[in-house]
Each structure stands twice: as structure tokens, then as C-alpha cells.
C-alpha positions as CSV (number, residue, x, y, z in Angstrom):
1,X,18.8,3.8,-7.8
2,X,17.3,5.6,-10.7
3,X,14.4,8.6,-9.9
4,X,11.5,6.8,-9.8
5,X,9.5,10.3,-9.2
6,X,5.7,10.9,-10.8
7,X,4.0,13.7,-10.3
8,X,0.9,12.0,-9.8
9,X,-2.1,14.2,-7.9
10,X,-5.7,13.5,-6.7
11,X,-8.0,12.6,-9.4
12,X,-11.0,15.4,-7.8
13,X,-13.5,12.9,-7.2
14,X,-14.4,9.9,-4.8
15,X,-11.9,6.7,-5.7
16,X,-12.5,3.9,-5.0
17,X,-9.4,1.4,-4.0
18,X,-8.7,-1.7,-2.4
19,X,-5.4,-2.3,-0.6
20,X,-3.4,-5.6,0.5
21,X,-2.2,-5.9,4.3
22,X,0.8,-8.6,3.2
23,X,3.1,-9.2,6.4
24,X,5.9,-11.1,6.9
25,X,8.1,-12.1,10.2
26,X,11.5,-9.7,9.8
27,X,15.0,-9.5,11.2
28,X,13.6,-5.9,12.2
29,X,10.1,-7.9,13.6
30,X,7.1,-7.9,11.9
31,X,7.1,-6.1,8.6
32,X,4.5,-4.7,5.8
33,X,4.7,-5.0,2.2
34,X,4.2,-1.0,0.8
35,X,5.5,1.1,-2.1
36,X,6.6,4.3,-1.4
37,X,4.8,7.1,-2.0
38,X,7.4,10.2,-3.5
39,X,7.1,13.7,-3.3
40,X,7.9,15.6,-6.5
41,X,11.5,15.9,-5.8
42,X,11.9,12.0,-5.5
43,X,12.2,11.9,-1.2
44,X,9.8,9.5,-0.2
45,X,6.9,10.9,2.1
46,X,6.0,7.5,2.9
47,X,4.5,3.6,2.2
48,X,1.1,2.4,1.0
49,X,0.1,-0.9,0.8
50,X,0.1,-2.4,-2.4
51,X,-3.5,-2.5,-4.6
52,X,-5.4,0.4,-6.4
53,X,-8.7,1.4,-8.0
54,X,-11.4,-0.8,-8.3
55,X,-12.1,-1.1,-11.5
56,X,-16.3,-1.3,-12.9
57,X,-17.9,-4.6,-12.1
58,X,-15.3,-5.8,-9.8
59,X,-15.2,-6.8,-6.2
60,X,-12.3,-4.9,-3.9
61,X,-11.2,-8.6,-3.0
62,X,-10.6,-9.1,-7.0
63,X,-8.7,-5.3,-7.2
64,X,-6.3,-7.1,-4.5
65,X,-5.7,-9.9,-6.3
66,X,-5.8,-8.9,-9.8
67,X,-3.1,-5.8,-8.4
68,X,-0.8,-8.1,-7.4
69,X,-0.8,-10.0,-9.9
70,X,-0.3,-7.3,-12.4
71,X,2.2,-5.1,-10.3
72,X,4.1,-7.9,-8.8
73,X,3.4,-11.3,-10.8
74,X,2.5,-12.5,-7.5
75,X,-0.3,-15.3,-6.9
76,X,-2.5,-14.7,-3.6
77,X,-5.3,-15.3,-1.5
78,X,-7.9,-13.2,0.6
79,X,-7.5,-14.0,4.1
80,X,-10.1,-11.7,5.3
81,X,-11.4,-8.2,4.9
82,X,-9.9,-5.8,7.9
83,X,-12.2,-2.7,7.3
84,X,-13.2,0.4,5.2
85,X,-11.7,3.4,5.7
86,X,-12.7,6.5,4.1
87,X,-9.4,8.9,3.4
88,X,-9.7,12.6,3.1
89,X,-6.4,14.1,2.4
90,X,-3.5,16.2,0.7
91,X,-1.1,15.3,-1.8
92,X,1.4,19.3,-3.2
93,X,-1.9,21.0,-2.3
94,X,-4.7,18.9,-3.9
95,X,-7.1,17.3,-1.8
96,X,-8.0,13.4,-2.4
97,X,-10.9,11.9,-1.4
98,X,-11.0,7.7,-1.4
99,X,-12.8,5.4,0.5
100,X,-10.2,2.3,1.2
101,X,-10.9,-1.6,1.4
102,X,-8.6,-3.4,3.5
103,X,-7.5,-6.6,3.5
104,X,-5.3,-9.4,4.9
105,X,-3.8,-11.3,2.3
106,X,-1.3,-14.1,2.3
107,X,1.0,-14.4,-1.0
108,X,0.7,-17.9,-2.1
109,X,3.7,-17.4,-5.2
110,X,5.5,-13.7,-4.1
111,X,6.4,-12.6,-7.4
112,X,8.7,-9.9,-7.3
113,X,8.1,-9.4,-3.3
114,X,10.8,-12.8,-2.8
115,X,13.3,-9.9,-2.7
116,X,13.6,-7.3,0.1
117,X,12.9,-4.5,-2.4
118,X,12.2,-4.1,-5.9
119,X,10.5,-1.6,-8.6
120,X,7.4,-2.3,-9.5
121,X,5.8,-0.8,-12.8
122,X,2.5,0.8,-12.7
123,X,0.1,0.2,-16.1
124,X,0.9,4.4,-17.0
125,X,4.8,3.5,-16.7
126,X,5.4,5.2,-13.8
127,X,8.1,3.0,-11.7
128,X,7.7,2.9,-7.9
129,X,10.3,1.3,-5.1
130,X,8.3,-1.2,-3.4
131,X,9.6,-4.0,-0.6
132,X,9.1,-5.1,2.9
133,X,8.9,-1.9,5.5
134,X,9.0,-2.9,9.5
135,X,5.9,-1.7,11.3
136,X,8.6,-0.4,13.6
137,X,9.5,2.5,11.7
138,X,6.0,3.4,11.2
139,X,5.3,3.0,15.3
140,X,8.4,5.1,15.5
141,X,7.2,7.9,13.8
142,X,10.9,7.7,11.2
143,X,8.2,7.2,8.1
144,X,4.4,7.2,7.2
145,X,1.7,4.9,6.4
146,X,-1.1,6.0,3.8
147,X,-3.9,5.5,4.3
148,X,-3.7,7.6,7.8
149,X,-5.3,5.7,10.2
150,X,-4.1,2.4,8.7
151,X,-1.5,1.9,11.4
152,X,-3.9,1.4,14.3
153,X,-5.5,-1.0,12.2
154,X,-2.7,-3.5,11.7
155,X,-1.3,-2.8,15.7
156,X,-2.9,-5.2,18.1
157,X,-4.9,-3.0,20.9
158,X,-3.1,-1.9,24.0
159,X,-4.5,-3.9,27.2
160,X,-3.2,-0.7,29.3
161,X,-5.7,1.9,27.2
């Protein structure tokens, strides 16, 4: 596949975003719908649910749905809101600083997400790998998932804690 790095970095202030928790039932079980997130040498340092910034005047349910529309032409509806999380982290030595609504979301038309994976294109022309990531290999530990925290989230709770 073609590099599909950015060097994208934290924007110094408090963002804003809204994120879509899209699932599906796998041959590898249960599974997530992310893009991955690169490093600046192209290896990917993990997944991120699909959505983004919230835009002036709009509700975080709208960012969902008006994100996947644009990034993935897909039609979808707002099951429920899962949480808010605020994110505090590092991206090559930058810190980022977001607070993070969450929500279920079933795809109703799944645009480019019919496939297993696919590229979507972001509205600065950066190109991303996106697709359908088990929540095995996050429970694993072989790959990440941004926001940190968010895994717990989407696990059901362990009778035996």
C-alpha cells in the first residue's frame, strides 16, 4: 500500500472531538471500526475510532454523524452516548490535550466500511488506512487504542474483580 504518513501533531490547546464506537461480529470475534494512527515513519502506533473535532455550533452526536458521512460516505445513527473522557497525552514529543465524546453508533448504509479495510481521505488530503480491528488485539496488548482508557470502556466488567 502506498505511505499514507502525515506528520500531524497536537494543535496546543483543548480539542474538542467526538468519536464513533461502530462494532461488528468478526471471524476474529467482536471487532471495532478505527483508523490507524502512524508514526512519522509510516508504522502504525495504533487505532482511533472514527470522528473528529467538533466543529462551532454543533452537537458531538452531529460531529459523529456528519464524520462519517464525510470520511466514509456512510449513513448512521446514534445509539447512545458511552461517556466523556478527557485525554492528556503525547504524540513525537508534543503534548495533546482533548476531551473525547463517545458514542455507540450503528451504520445504517456503511459506506466505504462494507470492505474489511480501506483509505479514507481526511478534508487536509492526508489519506489514512481505516477498517475493522478485533478488540482482541487490543486485549492482547499486539496494538493500541486511542483514546487510552477507551478499551475498558467498550470491555464488558469482569464479575471476578
Amino acid at each position: 500500500m502506498e505511505n499514507l504518513t502525515t506528520h500531524w501533531r497536537p494543535i496546543g490547546k483543548i480539542a474538542n472531538k467526538a468519536l464513533a464506537i461502530v462494532r461488528r461480529a468478526g471471524p476474529l470475534g467482536d471487532e471495532i471500526l478505527a483508523c490507524a494512527i502512524p508514526d512519522d515513519t509510516g508504522a502504525i502506533k495504533g487505532w482511533r475510532p472514527l470522528g473528529g473535532s467538533i466543529e462551532f455550533g454543533e452537537q458531538a452526536a452531529e460531529t459523529v454523524l456528519r464524520e462519517l458521512g464525510e470520511e466514509i460516505f456512510a449513513t448512521a445513527r446514534i445509539i447512545k452516548q458511552i461517556d466523556v473522557v478527557e485525554n492528556i497525552y503525547d504524540h513525537h514529543g508534543i503534548r495533546g490535550h482533548e476531551v473525547v465524546f463517545l458514542f455507540d453508533v450503528e451504520l445504517i448504509d456503511p459506506g466505504l466500511a462494507k470492505d474489511d479495510q480501506f483509505v479514507l481521505i481526511e478534508d487536509n488530503g492526508s489519506r489514512n488506512l481505516a477498517g475493522w480491528v478485533p478488540l482482541s488485539d487490543f486485549e492482547a496488548g499486539t496494538t493500541r487504542l486511542f483514546p487510552d482508557g477507551l478499551l475498558s470502556r467498550l470491555s464488558p466488567p469482569n464479575p471476578c474483580a
